[in-house]
C-alpha positions as CSV (number, residue, x, y, z in Angstrom):
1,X,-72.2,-25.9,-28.0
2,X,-69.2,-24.3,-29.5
3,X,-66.6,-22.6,-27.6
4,X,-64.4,-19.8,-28.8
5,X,-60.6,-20.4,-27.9
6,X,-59.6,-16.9,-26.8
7,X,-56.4,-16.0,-27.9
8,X,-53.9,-14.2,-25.3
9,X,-51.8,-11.5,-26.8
10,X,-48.4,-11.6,-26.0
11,X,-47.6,-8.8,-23.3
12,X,-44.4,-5.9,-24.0
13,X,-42.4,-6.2,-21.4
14,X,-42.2,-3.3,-19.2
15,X,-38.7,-1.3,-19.2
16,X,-39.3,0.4,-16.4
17,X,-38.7,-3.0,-14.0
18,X,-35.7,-3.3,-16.2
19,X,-34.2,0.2,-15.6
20,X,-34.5,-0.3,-12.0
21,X,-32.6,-3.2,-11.7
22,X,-29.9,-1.8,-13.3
23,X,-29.8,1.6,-11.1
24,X,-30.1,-1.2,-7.8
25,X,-27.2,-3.1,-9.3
26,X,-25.3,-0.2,-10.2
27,X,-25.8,1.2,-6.3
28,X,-24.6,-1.4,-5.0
29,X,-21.4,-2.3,-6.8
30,X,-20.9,1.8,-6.2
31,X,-21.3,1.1,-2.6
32,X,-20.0,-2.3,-2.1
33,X,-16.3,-1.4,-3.6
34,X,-14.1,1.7,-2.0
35,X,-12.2,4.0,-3.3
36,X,-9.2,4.5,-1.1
37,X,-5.8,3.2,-1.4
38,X,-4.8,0.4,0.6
39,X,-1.5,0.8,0.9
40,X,0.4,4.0,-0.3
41,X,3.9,4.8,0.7
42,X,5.3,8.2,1.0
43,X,8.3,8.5,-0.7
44,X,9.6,12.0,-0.7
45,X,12.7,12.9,-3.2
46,X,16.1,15.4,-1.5
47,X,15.3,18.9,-2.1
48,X,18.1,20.9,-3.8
49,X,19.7,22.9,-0.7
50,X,22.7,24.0,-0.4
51,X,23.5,22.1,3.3
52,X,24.8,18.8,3.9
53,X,22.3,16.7,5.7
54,X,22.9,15.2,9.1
55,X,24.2,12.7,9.5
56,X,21.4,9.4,10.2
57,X,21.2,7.8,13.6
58,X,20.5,4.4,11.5
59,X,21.7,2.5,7.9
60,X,19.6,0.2,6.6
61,X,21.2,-1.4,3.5
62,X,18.8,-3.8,1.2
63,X,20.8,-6.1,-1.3
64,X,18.6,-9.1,-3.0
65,X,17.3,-11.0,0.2
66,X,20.3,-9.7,2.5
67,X,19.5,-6.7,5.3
68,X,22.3,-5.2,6.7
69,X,21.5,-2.8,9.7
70,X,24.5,-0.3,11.0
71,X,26.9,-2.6,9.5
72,X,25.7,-5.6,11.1
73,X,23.0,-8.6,9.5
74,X,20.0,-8.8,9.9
75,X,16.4,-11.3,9.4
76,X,13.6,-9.1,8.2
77,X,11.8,-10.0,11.2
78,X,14.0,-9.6,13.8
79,X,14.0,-5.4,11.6
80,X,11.4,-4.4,14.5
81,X,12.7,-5.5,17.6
82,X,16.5,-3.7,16.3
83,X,14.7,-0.6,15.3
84,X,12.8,-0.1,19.1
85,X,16.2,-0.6,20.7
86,X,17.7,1.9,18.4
87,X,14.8,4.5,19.1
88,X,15.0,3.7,22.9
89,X,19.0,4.9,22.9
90,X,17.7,8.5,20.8
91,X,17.9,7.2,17.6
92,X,16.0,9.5,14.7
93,X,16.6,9.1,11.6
94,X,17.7,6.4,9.0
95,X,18.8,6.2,5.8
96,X,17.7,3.3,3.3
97,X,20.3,2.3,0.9
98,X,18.7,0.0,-2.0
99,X,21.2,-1.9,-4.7
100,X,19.7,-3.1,-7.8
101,X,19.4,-6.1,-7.0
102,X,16.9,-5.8,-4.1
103,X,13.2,-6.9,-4.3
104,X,10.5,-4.2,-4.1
105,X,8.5,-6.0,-1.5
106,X,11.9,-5.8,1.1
107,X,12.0,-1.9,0.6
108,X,7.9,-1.5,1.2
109,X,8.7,-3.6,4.3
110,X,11.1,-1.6,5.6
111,X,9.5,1.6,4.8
112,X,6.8,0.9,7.1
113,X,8.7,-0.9,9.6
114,X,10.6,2.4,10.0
115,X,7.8,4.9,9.7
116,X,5.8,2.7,12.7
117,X,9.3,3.1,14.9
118,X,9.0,6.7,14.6
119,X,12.2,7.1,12.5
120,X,12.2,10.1,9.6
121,X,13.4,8.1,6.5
122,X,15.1,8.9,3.1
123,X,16.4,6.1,0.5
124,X,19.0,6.5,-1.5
125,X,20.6,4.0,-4.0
């Protein structure tokens, strides 16, 4: 009795299966990742008036690691507590004064320490 060995052609693989994983993959890193900005800090330049500006209820003056609030020193973290005393007495506006020499992080910090006190801000160097 003689049996024939039958011999199995090798199969194309299917790019259809293929395709669709990509387009699932591709969904979901589109979906997974978001496109806002984290954090983003307003920083608005002095327009070219004519008129003096008022004078700021508050000076905040950054120098490399050393705060300095109305003339008097300050810890970063203590920047909060200050800036809802000087709101409570009708405090407004503030002014931050940056040297050279201050670290980029220190200004961010302030920024939004300020902004969440309710205070209008401008920087100046």
């Amino acid at each position: 009795m003689h049996i024939d060995a039958t011999v199995r052609r090798a199969r194309r693989l299917s790019l259809t299966s293929l395709i669709d994983v990509i387009f699932l993959l591709l969904l979901f890193f589109m979906l997974s990742s978001t496109f806002a900005r984290f954090a983003e800090v307003d920083v608005r330049t002095g327009g070219g008036s004519g008129t003096a500006a008022p004078k700021p209820d508050a000076i905040l003056s950054l120098s490399d690691g050393a705060w300095v609030l109305n003339a008097e020193p300050l810890m970063p973290e203590a920047l909060d507590e200050r800036l809802a005393a000087l709101r409570e007495a009708g405090a407004g506006s503030a002014i931050v004064l940056v040297s050279e020499t201050a670290v980029s992080q220190d200004l961010v910090s302030a920024l939004e320490a300020l902004r969440h006190a309710g205070f209008s801000v401008a920087v100046a160097r």
